[in-house]
C-alpha positions as CSV (number, residue, x, y, z in Angstrom):
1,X,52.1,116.9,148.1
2,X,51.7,118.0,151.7
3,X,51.4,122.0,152.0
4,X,53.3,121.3,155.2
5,X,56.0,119.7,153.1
6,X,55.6,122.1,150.3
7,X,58.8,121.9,148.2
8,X,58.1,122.5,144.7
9,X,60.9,122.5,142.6
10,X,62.4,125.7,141.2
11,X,59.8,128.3,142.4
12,X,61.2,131.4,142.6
13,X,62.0,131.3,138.8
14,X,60.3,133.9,136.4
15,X,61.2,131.8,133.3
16,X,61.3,128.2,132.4
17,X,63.8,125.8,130.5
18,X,64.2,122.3,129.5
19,X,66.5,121.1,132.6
20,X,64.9,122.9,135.5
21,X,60.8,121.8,136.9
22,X,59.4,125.0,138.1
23,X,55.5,126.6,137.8
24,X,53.5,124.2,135.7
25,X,51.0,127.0,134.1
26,X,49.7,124.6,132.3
27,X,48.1,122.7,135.5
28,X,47.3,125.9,137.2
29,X,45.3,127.4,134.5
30,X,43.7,123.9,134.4
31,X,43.0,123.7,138.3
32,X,41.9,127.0,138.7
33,X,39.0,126.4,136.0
34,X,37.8,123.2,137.7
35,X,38.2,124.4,140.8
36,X,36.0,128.1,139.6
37,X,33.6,125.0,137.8
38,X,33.0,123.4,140.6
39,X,32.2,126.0,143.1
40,X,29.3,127.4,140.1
41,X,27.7,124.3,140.6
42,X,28.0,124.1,144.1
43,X,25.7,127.3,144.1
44,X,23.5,126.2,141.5
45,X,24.6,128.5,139.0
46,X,24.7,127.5,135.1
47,X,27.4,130.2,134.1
48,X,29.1,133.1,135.3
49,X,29.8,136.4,133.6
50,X,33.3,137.7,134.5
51,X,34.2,141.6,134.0
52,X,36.1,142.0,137.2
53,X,40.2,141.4,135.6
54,X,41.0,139.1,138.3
55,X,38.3,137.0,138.2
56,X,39.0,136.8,134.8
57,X,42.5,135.6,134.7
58,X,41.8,133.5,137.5
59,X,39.4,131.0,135.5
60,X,40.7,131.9,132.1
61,X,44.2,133.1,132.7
62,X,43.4,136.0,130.5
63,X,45.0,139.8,131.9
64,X,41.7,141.5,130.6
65,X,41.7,145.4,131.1
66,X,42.1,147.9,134.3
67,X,42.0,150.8,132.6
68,X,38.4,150.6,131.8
69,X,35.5,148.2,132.7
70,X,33.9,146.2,130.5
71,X,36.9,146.4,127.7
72,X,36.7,142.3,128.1
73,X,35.3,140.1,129.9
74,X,34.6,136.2,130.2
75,X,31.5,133.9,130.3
76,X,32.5,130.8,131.9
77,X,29.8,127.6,132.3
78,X,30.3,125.3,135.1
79,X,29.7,122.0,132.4
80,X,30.9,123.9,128.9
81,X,34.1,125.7,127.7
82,X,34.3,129.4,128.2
83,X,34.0,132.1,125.9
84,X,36.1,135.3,126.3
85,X,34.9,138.6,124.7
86,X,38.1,140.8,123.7
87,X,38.7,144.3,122.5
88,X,38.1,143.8,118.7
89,X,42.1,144.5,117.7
90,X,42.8,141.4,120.2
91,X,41.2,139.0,119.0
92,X,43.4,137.6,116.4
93,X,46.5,138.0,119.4
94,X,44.3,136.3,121.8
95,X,43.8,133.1,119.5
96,X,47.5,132.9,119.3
97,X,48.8,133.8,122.6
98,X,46.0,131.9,124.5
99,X,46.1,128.2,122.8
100,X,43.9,126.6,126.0
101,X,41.2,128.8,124.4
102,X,38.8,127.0,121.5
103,X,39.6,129.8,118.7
104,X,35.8,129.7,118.1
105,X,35.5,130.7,121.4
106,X,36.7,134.5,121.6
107,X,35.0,137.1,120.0
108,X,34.6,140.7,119.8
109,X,33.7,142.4,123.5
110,X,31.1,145.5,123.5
111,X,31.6,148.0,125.0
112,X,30.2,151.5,126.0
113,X,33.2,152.9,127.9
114,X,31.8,153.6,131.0
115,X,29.0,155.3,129.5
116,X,31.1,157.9,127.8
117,X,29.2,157.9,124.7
118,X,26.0,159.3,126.9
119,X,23.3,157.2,128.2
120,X,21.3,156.5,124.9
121,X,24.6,155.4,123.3
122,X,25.4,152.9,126.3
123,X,21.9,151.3,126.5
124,X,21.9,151.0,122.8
125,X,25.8,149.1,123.0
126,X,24.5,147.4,126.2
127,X,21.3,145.8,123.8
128,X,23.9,144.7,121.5
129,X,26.1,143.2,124.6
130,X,23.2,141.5,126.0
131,X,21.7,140.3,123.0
132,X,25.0,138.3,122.6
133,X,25.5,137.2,125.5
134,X,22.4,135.6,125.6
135,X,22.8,134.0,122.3
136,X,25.9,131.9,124.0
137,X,23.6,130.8,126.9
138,X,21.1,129.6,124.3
139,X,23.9,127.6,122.4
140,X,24.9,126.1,125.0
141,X,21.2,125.4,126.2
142,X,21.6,127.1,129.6
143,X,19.2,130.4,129.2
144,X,17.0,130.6,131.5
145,X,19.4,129.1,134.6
146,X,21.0,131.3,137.3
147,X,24.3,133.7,135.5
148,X,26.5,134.7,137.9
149,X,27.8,138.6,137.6
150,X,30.4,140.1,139.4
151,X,31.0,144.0,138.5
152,X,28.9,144.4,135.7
153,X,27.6,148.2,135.9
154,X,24.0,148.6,135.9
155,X,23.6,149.9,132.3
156,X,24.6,146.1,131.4
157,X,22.7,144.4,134.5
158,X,19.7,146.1,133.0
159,X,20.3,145.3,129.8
160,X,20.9,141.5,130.4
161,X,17.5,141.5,133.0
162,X,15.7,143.2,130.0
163,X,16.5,140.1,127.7
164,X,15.5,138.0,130.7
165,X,18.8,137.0,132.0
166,X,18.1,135.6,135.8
167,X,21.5,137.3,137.1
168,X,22.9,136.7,140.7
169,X,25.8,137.2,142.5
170,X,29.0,135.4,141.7
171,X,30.9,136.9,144.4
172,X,30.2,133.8,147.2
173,X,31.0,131.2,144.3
174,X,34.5,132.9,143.1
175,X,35.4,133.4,146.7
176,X,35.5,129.9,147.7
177,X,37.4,128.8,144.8
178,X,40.1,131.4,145.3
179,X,40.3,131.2,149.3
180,X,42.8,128.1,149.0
181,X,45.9,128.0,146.7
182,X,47.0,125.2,144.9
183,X,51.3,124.4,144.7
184,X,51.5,126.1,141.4
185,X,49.7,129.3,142.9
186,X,51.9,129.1,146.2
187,X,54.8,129.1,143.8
188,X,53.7,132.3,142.3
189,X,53.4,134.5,145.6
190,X,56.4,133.1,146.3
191,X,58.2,134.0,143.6
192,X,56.6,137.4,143.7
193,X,57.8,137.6,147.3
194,X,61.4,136.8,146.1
195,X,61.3,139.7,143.3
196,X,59.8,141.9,146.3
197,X,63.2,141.5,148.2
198,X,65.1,142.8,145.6
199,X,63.0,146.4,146.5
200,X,64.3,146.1,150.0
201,X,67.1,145.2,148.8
202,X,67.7,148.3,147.1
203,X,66.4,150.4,149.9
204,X,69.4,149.7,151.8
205,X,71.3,152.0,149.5
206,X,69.1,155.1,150.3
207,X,70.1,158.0,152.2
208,X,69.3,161.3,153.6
209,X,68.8,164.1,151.3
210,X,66.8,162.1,149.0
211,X,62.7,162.2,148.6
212,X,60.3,159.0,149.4
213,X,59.8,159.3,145.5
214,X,63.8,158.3,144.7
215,X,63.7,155.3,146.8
216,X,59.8,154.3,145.3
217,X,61.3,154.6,142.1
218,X,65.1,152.5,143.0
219,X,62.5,149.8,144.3
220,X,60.3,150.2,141.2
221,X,63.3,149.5,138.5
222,X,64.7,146.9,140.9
223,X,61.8,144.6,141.2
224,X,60.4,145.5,137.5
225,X,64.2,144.1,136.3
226,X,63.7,141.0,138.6
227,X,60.8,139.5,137.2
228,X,57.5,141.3,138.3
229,X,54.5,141.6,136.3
230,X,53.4,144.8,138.0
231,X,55.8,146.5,140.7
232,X,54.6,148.7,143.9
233,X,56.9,150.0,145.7
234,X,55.6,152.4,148.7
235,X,58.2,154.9,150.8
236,X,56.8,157.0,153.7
237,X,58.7,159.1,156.2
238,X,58.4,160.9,159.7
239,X,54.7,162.1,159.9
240,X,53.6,160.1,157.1
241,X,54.3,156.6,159.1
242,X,52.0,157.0,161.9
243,X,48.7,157.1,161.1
244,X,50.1,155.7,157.9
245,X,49.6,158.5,154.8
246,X,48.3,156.3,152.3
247,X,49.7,158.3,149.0
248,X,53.2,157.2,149.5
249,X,56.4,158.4,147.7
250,X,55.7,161.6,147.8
251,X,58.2,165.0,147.3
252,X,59.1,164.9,150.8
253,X,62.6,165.0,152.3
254,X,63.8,162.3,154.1
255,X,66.2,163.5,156.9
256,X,68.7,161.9,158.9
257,X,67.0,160.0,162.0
258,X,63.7,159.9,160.3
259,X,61.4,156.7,160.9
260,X,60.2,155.0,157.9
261,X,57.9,152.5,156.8
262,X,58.2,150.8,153.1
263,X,55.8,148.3,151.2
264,X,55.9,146.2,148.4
265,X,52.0,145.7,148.5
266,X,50.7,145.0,144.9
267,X,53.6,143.7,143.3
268,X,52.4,140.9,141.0
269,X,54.3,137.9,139.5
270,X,51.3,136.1,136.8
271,X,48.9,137.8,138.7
272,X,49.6,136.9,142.4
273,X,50.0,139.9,144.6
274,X,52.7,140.0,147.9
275,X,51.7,142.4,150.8
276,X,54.4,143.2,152.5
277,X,55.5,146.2,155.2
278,X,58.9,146.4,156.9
279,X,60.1,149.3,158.8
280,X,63.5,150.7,158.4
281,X,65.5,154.5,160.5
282,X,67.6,156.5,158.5
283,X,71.0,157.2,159.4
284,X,71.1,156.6,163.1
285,X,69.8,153.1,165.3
286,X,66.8,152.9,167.1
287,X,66.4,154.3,170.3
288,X,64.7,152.7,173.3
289,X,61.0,154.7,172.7
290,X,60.9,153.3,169.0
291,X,62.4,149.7,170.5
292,X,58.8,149.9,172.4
293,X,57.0,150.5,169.4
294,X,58.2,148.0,167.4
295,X,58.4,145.5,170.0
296,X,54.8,145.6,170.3
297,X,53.8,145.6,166.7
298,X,55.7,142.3,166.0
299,X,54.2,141.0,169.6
300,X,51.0,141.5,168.0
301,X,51.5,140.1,164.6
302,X,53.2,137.4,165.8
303,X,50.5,136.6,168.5
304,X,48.4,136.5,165.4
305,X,50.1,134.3,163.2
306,X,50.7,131.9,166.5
307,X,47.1,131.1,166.6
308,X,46.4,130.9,162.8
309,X,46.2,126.7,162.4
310,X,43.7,124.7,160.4
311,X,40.2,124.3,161.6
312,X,40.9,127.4,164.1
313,X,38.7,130.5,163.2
314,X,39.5,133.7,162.6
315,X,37.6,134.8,165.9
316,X,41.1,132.7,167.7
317,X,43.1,134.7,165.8
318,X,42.0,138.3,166.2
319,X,41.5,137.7,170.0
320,X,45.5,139.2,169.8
321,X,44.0,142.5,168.3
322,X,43.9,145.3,170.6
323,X,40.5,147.6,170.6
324,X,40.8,151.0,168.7
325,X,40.2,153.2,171.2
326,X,43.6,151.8,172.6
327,X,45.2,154.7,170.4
328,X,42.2,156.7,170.6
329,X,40.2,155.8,167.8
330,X,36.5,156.5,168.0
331,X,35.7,153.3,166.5
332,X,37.3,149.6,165.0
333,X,36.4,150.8,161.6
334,X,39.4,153.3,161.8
335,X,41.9,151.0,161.2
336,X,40.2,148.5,158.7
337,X,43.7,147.7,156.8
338,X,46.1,148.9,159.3
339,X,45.3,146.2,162.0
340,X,43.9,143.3,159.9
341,X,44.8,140.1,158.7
342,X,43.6,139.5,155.5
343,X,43.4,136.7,152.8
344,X,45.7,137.7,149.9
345,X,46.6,136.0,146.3
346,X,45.0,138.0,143.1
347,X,43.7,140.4,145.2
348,X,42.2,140.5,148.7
349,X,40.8,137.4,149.0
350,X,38.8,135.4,151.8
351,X,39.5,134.9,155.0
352,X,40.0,138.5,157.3
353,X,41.0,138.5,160.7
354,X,39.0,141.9,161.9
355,X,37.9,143.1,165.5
356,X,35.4,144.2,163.1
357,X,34.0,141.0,161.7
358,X,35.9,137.6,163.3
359,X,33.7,138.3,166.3
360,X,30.8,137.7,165.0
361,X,31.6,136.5,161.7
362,X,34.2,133.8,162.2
363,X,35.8,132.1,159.3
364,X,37.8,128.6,159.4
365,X,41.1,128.6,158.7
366,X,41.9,125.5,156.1
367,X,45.2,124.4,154.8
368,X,46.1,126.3,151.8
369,X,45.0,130.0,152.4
370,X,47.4,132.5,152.2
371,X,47.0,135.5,155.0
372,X,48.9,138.9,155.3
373,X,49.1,140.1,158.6
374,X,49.5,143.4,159.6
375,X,49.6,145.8,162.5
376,X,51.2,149.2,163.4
377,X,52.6,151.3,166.4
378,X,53.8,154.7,167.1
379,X,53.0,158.7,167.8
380,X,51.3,160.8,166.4
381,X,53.6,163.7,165.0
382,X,56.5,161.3,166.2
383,X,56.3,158.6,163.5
384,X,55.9,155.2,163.8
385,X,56.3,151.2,162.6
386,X,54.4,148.9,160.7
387,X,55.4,145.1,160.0
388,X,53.2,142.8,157.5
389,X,54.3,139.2,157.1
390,X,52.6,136.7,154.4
391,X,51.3,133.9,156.4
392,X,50.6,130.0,154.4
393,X,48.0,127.9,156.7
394,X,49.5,124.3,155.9
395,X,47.5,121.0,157.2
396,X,49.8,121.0,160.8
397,X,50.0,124.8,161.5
398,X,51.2,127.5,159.5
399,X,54.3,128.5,157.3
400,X,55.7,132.8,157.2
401,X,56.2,133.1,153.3
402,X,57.9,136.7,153.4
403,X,61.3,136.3,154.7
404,X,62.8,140.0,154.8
405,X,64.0,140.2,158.4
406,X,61.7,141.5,160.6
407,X,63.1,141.1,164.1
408,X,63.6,144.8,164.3
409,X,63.7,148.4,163.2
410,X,66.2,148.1,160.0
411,X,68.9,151.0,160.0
412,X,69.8,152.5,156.7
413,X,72.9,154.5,155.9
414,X,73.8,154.4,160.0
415,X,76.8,156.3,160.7
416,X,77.1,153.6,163.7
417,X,77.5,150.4,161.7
């Protein structure tokens, strides 16, 4: 099916049933491996060792750990099935939970909690780690070939070199095969955008007097209670809008005629993220000044978005990106995710539209990449907008995912109407 044309049934459903088609898991776990398969042998690489949680629920659909590295991890071969190491108490839920696995193929993980234990009790868990690692790749007669590694820390690189591992970087590999989405993934951030709108939805209802934190936490139980597998829900206010304060939801009151930027960035539906900003006022409209500002933060995105098209680059796209110092920034690093497109689906993913990299680093555009776009406007000690749209690239041009409006600076509780 075309992406142009992209009309898979059902999509913004978080459950199945017997009389409605919706997200076929079942072909997107099996796509995803192929695809991840495919891109290993591409670089010449036997096998790839997995730590990073995304990269392991992308090829094996398996959540993995956050909390702490190396808890789990996955060693996936580009011509064999793939073995997943689990936290020993697991194990036994992982067989059952996980049928696309071989039952013979998860074990025990290792594990020296980030070196917790003190360095002579890591290098002695990282031996044991290695040494069975390696036994894999010599049962499945691939020791001795390239192993790709992603976030591995060194106490395990050195470990696995030690045994005589020939270790390189997966990152290039994993990239490519996550850069464009297949129906089944598009139906994911979709859906994820979906249970994102119920958060704005429920912003509507806040109103002065109450702290960033109250409407974070309305948009937390809103979207948790639609569906999502992970909910973020950001609230800043006044000063904390322009330069954006990156902690959001803090204790601060939010007073009548206050500007105010919220995201949903991070929310997750099986593991696809949105990124999302919209800017509301509180308790009054918009007057002309903030008009301004917003006017020329959507120019901008939209100026963006206009020329993102397959087989354009990303060096077409950020030509609509004005220089830093335009708000008096000494350099373009300043505002690396504040005026940026950039690829989004498990997490920040290939390709970026940057004044600091398109330039000289352009990317092509294909059908199938999903790109947030986002840029910002206002005063220092003033406040100020932000807007952040989720952008498909389809095979004739290019489809806006997120669909809360966006034309302008939303009022909340207005005593105009």
């Amino acid at each position: 099916m075309m992406l142009g044309s992209y009309t898979l049934p059902n999509p913004y459903s978080v459950g199945s049933t017997d009389y409605l088609a919706g997200i076929n898991f079942e072909r997107m776990r099996s796509e995803r491996l192929r695809k991840a398969q495919a891109a290993l042998k591409r670089y010449d690489m036997a096998a790839a060792l997995f730590v990073r949680p995304e990269n392991m629920r992308y090829t094996i659909a398996v959540k993995g750990h956050a909390f702490c590295p190396q808890l789990s991890y996955a060693l996936v071969f580009a011509e064999h099935d793939p073995i997943l190491y689990e936290l020993g108490d697991m194990v036994e839920h992982q067989k059952l939970y996980c049928p696309w696995l071989k039952p013979e193929n998860i074990r025990f993980s290792y594990s020296w909690l980030d070196s917790i234990c003190g360095p002579e009790g890591a290098q002695q868990e990282a031996k044991r780690f290695a040494s069975s690692i390696v036994a894999d790749l010599k049962a499945d007669g691939v020791f001795g070939e390239r192993i790709g590694i992603d976030a591995l820390d060194e106490v395990g690189r050195a470990a696995l070199r030690a045994e005589g591992v020939d270790l390189v970087d997966v990152k290039p590999a994993i990239m490519e095969a996550r850069r464009c989405k297949t129906l089944d993934e598009l139906a994911c951030i979709e859906t994820a955008i979906a249970i994102s709108n119920n958060g704005y939805a429920s912003f509507m209802d806040f109103k002065p007097g109450m702290r960033e934190r109250d409407g974070g936490a309305a948009m937390h139980e809103a979207m948790i209670r639609a569906g999502a597998e992970f909910a973020s829900g950001g609230v800043r206010s006044k000063l904390n809008t322009y330069d954006v304060y990156h902690h959001g939801n803090t204790d601060r009151i939010v007073d009548a005629g206050d500007l105010v930027v919220v995201n949903t960035c991070g929310t997750t539906f099986a593991g696809y993220r949105v990124c999302i900003y919209r800017s509301f006022i509180l308790g009054r409209k918009p007057n002309r000044k903030e008009r301004d500002f917003y006017a020329r933060c959507r120019d901008r995105v939209y100026a963006i978005i206009d020329a993102m098209k397959p087989g354009a680059t990303t060096a077409d796209a950020a030509k609509a990106l004005l220089p830093s110092n335009t708000w008096g920034y000494p350099a373009e690093q300043s505002l690396v995710v504040a005026e940026v497109g950039h690829g989004i689906g498990m997490t920040y993913e290939e390709p970026v539209i940057s004044r600091i990299w398109s330039f000289d680093h352009p990317q092509t555009l294909e059908p199938g990449m999903v790109v947030a776009v986002e840029c910002r406007e206002g005063e220092w000690g003033y406040g100020g907008v932000r807007l952040e749209e989720m952008v498909l690239v389809t095979e004739t041009g290019n489809r806006i995912l997120s669909s809360w409006p966006a034309e302008e600076i939303i009022p909340v509780a207005s005593v105009l109407g």
